[in-house]
C-alpha positions as CSV (number, residue, x, y, z in Angstrom):
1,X,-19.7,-18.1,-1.3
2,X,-18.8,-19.2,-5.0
3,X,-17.5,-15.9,-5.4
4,X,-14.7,-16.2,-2.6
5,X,-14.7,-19.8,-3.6
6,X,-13.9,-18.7,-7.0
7,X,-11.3,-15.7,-6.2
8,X,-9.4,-17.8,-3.7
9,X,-9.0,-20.5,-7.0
10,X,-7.8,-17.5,-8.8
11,X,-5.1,-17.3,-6.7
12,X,-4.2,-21.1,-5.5
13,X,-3.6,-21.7,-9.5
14,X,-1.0,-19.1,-10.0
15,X,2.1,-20.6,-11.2
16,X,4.9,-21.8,-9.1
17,X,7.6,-19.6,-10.0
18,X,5.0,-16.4,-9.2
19,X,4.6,-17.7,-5.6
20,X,6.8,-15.4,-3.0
21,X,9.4,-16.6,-1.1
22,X,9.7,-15.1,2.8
23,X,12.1,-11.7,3.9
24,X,13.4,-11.0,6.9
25,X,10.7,-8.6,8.7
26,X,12.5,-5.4,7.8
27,X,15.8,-3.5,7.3
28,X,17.6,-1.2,9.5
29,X,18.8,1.8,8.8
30,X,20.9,4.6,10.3
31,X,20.5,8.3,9.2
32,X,22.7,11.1,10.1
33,X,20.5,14.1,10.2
34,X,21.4,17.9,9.4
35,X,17.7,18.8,10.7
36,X,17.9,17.0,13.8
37,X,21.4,17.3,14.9
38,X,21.6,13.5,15.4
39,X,21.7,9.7,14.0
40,X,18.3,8.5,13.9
41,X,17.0,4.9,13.0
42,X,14.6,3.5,10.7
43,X,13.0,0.3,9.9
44,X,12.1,-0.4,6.3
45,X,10.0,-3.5,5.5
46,X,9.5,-4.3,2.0
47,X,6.4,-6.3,0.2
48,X,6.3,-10.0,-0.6
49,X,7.0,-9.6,-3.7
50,X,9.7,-6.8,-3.9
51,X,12.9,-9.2,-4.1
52,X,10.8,-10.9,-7.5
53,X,9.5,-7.8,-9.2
54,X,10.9,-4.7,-11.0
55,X,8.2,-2.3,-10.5
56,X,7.9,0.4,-8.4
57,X,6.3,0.2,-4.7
58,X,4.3,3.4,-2.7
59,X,6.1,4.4,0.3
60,X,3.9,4.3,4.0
61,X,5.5,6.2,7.3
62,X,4.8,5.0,10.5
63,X,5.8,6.5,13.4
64,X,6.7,5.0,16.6
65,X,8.3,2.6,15.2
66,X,10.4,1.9,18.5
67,X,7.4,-0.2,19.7
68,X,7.8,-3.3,17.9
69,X,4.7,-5.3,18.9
70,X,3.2,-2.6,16.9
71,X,5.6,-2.5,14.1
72,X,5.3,-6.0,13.5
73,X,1.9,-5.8,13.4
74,X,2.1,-3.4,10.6
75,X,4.2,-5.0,8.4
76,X,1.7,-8.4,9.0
77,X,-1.1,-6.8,8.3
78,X,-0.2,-4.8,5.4
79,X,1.2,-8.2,4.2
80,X,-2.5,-10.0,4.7
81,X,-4.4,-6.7,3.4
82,X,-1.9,-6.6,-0.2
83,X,-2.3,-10.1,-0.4
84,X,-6.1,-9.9,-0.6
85,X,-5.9,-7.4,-2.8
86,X,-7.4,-4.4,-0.5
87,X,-4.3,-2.6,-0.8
88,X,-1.4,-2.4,-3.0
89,X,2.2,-4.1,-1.8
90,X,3.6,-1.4,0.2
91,X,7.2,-0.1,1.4
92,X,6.6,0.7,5.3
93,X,9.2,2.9,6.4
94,X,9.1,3.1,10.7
95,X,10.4,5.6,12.3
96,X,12.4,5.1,15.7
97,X,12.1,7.6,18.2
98,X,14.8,9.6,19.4
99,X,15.9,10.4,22.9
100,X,13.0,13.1,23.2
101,X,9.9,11.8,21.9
102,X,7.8,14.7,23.7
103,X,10.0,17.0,21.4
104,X,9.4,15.3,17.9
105,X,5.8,14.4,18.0
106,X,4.2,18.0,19.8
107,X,3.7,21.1,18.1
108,X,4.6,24.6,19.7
109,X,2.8,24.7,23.5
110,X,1.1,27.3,25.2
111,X,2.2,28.4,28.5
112,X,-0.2,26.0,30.8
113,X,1.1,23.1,28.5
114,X,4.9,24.4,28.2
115,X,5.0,24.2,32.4
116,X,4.0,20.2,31.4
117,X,5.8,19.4,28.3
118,X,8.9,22.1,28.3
119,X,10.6,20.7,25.3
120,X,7.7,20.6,23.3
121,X,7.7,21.8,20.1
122,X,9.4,19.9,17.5
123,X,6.8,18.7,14.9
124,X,7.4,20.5,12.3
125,X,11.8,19.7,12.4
126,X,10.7,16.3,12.9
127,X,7.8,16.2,9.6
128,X,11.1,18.2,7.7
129,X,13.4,15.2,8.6
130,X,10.8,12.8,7.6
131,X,10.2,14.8,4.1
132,X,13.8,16.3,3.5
133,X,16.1,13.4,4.8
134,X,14.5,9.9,5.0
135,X,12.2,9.6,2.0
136,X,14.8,10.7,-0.1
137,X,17.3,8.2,1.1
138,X,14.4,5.7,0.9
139,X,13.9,6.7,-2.6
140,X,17.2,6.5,-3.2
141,X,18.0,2.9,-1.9
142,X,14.8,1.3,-3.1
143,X,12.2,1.2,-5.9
144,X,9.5,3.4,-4.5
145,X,6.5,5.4,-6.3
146,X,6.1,9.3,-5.7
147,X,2.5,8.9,-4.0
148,X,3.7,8.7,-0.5
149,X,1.3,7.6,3.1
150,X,1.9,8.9,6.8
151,X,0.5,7.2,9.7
152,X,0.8,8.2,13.6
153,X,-0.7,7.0,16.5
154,X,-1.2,9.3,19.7
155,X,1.3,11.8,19.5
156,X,2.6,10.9,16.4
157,X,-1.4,10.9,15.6
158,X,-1.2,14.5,16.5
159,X,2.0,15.1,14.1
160,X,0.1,13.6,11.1
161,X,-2.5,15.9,11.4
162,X,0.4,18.9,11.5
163,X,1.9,17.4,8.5
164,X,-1.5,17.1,7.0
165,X,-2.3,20.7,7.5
166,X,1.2,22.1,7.0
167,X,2.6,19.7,4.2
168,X,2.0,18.8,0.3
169,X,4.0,15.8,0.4
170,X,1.7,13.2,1.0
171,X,-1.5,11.7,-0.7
172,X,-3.3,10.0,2.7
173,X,-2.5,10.5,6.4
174,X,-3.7,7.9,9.5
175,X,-4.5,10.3,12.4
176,X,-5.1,7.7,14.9
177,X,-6.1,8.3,18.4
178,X,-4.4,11.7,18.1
179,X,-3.5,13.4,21.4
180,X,-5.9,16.4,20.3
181,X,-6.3,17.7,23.9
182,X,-2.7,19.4,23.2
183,X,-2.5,22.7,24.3
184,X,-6.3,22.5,26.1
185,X,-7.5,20.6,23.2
186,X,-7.7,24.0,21.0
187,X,-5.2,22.0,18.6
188,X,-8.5,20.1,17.5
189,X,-10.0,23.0,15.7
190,X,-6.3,24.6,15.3
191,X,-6.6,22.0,12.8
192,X,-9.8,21.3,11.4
193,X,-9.5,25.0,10.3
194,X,-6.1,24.1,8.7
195,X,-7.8,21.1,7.1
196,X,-11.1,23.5,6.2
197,X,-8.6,25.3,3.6
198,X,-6.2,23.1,2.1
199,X,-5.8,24.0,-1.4
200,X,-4.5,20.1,-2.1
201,X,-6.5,16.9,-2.5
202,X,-6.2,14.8,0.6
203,X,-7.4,11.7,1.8
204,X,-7.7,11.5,6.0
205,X,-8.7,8.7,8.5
206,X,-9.3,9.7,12.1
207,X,-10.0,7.6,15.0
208,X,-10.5,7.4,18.7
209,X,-11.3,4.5,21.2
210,X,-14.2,4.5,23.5
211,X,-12.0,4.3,26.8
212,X,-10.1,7.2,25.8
213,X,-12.2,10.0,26.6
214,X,-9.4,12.4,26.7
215,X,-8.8,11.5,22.7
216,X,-12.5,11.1,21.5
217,X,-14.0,14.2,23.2
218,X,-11.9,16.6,21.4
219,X,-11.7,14.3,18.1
220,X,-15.1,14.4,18.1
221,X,-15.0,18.2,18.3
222,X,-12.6,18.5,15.3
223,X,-14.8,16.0,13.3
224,X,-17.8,17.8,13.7
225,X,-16.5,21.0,12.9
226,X,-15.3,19.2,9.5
227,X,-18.0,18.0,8.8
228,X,-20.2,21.5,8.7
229,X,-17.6,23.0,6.8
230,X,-17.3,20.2,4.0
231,X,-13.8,20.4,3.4
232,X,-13.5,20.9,-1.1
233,X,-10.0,18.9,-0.9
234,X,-10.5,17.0,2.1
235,X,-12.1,13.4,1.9
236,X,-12.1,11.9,5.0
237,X,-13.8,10.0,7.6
238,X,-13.8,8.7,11.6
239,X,-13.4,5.6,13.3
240,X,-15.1,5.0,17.2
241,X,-14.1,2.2,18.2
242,X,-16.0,0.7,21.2
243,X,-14.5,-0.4,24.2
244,X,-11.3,-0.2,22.7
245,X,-8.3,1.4,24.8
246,X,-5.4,3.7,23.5
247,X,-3.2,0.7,23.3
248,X,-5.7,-1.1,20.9
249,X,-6.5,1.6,18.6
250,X,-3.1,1.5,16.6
251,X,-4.0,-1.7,15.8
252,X,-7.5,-1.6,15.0
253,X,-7.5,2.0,13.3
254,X,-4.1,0.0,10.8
255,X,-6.1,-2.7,9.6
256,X,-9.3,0.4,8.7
257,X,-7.1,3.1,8.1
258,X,-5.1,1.4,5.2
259,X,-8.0,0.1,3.0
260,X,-9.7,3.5,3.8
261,X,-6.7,5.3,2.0
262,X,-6.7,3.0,-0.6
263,X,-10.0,2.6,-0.9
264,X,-10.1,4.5,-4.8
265,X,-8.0,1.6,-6.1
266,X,-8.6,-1.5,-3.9
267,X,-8.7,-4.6,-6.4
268,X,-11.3,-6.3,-3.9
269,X,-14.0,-3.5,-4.8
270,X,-14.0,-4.6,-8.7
271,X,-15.9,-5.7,-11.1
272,X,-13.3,-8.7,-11.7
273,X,-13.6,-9.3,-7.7
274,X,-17.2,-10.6,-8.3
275,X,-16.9,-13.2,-11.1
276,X,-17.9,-16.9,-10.4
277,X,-17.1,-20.2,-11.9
278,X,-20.2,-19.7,-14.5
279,X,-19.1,-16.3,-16.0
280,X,-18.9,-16.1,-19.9
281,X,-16.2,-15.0,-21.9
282,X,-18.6,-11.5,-22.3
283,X,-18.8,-11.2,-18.5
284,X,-14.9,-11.5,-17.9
285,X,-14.1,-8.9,-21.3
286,X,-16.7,-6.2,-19.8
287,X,-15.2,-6.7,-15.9
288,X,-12.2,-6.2,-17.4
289,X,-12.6,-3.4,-18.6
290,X,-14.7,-1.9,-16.4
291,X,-12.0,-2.4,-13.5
292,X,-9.0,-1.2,-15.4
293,X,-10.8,1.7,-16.0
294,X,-11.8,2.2,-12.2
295,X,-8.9,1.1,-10.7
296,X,-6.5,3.7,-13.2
297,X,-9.1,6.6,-11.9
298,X,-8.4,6.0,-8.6
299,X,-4.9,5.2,-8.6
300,X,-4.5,8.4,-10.0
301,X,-6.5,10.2,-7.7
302,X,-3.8,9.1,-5.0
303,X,-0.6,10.3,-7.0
304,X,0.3,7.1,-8.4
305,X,1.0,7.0,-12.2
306,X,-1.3,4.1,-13.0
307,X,-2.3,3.3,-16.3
308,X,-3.5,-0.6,-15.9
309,X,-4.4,-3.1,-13.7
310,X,-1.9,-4.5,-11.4
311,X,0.3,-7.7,-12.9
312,X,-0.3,-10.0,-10.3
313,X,-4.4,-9.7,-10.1
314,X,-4.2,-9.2,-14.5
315,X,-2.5,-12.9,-14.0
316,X,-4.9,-14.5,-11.5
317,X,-7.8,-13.8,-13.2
318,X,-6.0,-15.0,-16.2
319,X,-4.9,-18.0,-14.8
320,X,-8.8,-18.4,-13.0
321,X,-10.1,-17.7,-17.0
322,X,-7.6,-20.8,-17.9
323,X,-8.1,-23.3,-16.0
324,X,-11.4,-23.0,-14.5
325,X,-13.6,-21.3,-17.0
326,X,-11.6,-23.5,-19.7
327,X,-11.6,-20.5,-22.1
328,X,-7.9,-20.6,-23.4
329,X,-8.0,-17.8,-26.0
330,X,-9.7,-15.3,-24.0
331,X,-6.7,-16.3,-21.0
332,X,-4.5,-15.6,-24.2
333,X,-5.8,-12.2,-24.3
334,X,-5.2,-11.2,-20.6
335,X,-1.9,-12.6,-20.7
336,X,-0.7,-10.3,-23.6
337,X,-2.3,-7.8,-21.7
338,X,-0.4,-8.2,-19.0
339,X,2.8,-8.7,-21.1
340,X,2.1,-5.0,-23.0
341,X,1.3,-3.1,-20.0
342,X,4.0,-5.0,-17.7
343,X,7.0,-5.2,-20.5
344,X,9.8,-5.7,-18.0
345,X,8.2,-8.1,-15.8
346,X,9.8,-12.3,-16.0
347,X,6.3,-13.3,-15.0
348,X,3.9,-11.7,-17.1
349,X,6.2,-13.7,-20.1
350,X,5.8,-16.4,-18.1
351,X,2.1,-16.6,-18.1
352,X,1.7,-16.0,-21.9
353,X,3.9,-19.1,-22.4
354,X,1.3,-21.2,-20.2
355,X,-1.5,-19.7,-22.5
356,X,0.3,-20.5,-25.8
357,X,0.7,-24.1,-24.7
358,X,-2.9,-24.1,-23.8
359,X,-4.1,-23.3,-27.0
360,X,-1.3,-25.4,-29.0
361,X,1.3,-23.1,-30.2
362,X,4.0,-24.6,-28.5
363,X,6.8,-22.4,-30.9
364,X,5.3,-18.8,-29.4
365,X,5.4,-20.4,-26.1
366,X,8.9,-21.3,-25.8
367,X,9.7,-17.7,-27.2
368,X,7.7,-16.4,-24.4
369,X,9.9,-18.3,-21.7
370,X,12.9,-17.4,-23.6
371,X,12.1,-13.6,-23.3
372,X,10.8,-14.4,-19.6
373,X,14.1,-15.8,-18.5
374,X,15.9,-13.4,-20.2
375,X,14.1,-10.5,-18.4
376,X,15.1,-12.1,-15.3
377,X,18.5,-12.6,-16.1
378,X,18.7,-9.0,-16.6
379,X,17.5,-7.7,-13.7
380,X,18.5,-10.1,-11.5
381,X,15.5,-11.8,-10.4
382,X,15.6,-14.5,-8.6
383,X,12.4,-17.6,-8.8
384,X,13.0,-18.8,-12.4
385,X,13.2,-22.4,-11.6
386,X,10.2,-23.8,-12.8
387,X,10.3,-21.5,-15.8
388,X,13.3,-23.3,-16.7
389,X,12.2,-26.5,-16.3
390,X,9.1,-26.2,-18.6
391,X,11.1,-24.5,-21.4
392,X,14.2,-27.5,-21.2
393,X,11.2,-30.2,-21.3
394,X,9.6,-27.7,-24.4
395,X,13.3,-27.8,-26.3
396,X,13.5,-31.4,-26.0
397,X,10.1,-32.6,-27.4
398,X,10.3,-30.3,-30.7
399,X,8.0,-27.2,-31.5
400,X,4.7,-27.1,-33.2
401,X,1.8,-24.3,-33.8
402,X,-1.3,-24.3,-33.9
């Protein structure tokens, strides 16, 4: 309990010009495809703090985006989940349907399932557009890392484990409740032997629901075969989930699925997660350290070009090291951390200013807000306010160091 108690103060004494003000749910927008032959529509929600920041965000695909329950669910969660530190802020990019979804999201059918399903067949022109048309206009219209996520959920499950076996382009796929009975359920070990030889590190999560028996039976099947063979670049793992329906399973294998993706870098698995109001300055220096080391690893491992701790969590523990554990030189520290490894960031200035005043050198402070607002200015970030007030009130009552 004093550990939550202690992480949750971490957060709650962040300054008030880092807090995030609310976006609309999501952006729409229109793409005229070559691949397709038509105009298709896609949602793109953005992270709390995307409008405040200037760094770059990792991009997640969710299909079936047309069900909006579902996509507003997504873009919740993902929300809560970042905001907890199990994942990092995210840009979720949904994909609408078009007129045929039977087309898109099924691979080539055999002739019992082609007398079913005769347009089938258009996974692998639908994973192109995804790859060849919308993640470059995404890339091109916001600020997104390379390391790139696919999620699909029943037959858009089944199409993330075609673009898993078929495609380099992403780090982690969500297979969930994928319609694996396609084609008499021989697409189930179709691809687990796709999966057995992928020359490519990949991370997987595969569910099913209890009350889809159709799904889990031939889930199962593919699961087991996987896990004789002991994929080398596979890492993966499966989800039951009891008494849980198809319709529940998007929602429940989300929530899993994300912080199982992310699991190599998730901020709440550190060192610096654990510390309590009676840590020593020792204690915080060694968590420190030991979590930027952990969490670069395995950021890396999943394609993103990490080389620190993320700014916000470097600036609550900070901020916690302040004002709770009173130890104003060691919160120094962090801050210029943070201010080093986050150069172009209004907020990591910001902090260092609060530290400086803490430990009396009131000159370095106000140069701190000066280069803060200027940053902000510069890229034209919003949120400055309270910046602005501290350094007027600083200007007017003279400079002194320590």
């Amino acid at each position: 309990m004093k550990t939550l108690l202690f992480v949750a103060a971490l957060c709650a004494t962040a300054p008030l010009f880092a807090q995030q003000t609310p976006t609309a749910a999501w952006t729409t927008l229109k793409i005229k495809s070559a691949t397709l032959g038509n105009t298709r529509t896609v949602y793109v929600a953005t992270p709390a703090g995307y409008a405040t920041a200037v760094r770059r965000f990792p991009v997640l695909v969710l299909l079936d985006a047309d069900d909006e329950d579902q996509f507003n669910a997504a873009v919740a969660n993902l929300r809560f989940l970042a905001g907890r530190g199990a994942i990092p802020e995210l840009i979720l990019v949904g994909i609408v349907n078009g007129k045929d979804r039977g087309h898109d999201l099924s691979p080539g059918a055999n002739a019992a399932n082609a007398k079913q399903h005769p347009t089938a067949g258009g996974a692998s022109m639908f994973v192109d557009f995804i790859v060849h048309e919308v993640l470059p206009e995404i890339r091109a219209k916001y600020r997104t890392l390379p390391a790139t996520f696919l999620g699909g959920h029943s037959l858009g499950g089944l199409v993330a484990l075609h673009a898993a076996s078929t495609r380099r382009n992403f780090s982690g796929i969500m297979a969930m409740s994928p319609s694996l009975w396609w084609n008499d359920s021989t697409a189930a070990l179709g691809y687990a032997d796709s999966l057995e030889h992928l020359s490519h590190p990949l991370r997987l999560f595969i569910s099913s629901g209890e009350l889809e028996p159709a799904i889990s039976v031939p889930t199962q099947r593919m699961v087991a075969h996987l896990d004789s063979v002991k994929p080398q670049w596979l890492t993966y793992t499966y989800h039951y989930y009891r008494a849980a329906n198809h319709g529940l399973t998007p929602l429940l294998s989300l929530i899993d699925g994300v912080q199982y993706l992310f699991e190599p870098m998730s901020v709440a698995h550190l060192p610096i997660a654990t510390l309590g109001p009676g840590t020593d300055s020792a204690d915080v220096m060694g968590a420190y350290l030991a979590s930027r080391a952990t969490y670069v690893a395995g950021a890396r491992s999943l394609g993103f070009d990490a080389s620190a701790l993320p700014e916000d969590q470097v600036n609550h523990l900070a901020y916690g090291v302040l004002r709770i554990l009173e130890l104003p030189q060691l919160a120094v520290w962090l801050f210029r951390e943070n201010v080093r490894d986050y150069p172009q960031s209004p907020n990591a200035y910001y902090g260092l200013g609060d530290g400086l005043l803490a430990v009396g050198d009131t000159a370095s402070a106000i140069a701190q807000f000066r280069s803060g607002l200027e940053m902000a200015k510069q890229f034209g970030q919003r949120g400055a306010a309270e910046a602005k007030r501290k350094l007027a009130a600083l200007e007017q009552h003279g400079t002194k160091s320590p």
